[in-house]
N, C-alpha and C positions, 0 to 999 in steps of 0.2 A: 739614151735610156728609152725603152721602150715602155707604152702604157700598156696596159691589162683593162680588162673589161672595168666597168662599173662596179662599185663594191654591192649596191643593193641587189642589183638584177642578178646579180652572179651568187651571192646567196640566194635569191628566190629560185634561183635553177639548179641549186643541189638534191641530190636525189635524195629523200626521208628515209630517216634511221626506221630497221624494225625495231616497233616498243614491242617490251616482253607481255603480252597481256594476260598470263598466267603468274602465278604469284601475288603477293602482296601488293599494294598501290603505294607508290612511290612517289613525291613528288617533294622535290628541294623549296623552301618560299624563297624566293626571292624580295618579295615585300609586302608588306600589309598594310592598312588602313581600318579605322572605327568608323561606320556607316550602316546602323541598324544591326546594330552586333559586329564581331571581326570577320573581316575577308582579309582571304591572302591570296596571291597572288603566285603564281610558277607555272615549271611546265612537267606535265606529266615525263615519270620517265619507264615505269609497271607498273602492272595490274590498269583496273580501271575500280573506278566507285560511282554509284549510286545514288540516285536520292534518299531523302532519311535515312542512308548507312550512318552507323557509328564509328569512327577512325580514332587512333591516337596519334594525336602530333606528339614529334620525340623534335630531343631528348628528352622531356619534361613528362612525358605519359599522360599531357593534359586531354581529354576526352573531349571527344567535338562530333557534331554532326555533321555531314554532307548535305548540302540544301539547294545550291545550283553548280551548274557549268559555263564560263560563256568561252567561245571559243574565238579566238585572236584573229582580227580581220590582217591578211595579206597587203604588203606594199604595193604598188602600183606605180612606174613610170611611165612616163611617157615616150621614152627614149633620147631623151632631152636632157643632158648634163652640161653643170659647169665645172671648168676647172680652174 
């Protein structure tokens, strides 16, 4: 049986999808937390938003603001795995 690369590096070396950046902003949560109001968490997948935009999150049409962004730091190895 032969190995294949490392799982992390070989995802960090996939080429990036084009996101649609026209249209509607999109974005699945994947999880949230209570910290000075609710943040939630995911990853863009259209449009882009804004600061102080107003969005609805669905299903529910609850109305919310846009107030930051922070953007997801990259893995990093070392080239050093174990098996």
């Amino acid at each position: 049986m032969s190995r294949g690369d490392a799982f992390i590096p070989f995802i960090d070396n996939l080429p990036s999808l084009n996101r649609k950046m026209g249209g509607p902003f999109v974005m699945p949560v994947v999880d949230k937390y209570k910290d000075m109001g609710m943040v939630v968490m995911g990853k863009v997948e259209a449009g882009e938003a804004k600061k102080g935009q107003s969005l609805l999150l669905m299903p529910n049409r609850v109305s919310v603001c846009f107030v930051s962004k922070l953007k997801a730091r990259s893995r990093r190895t070392d080239g050093n795995s174990s098996a």
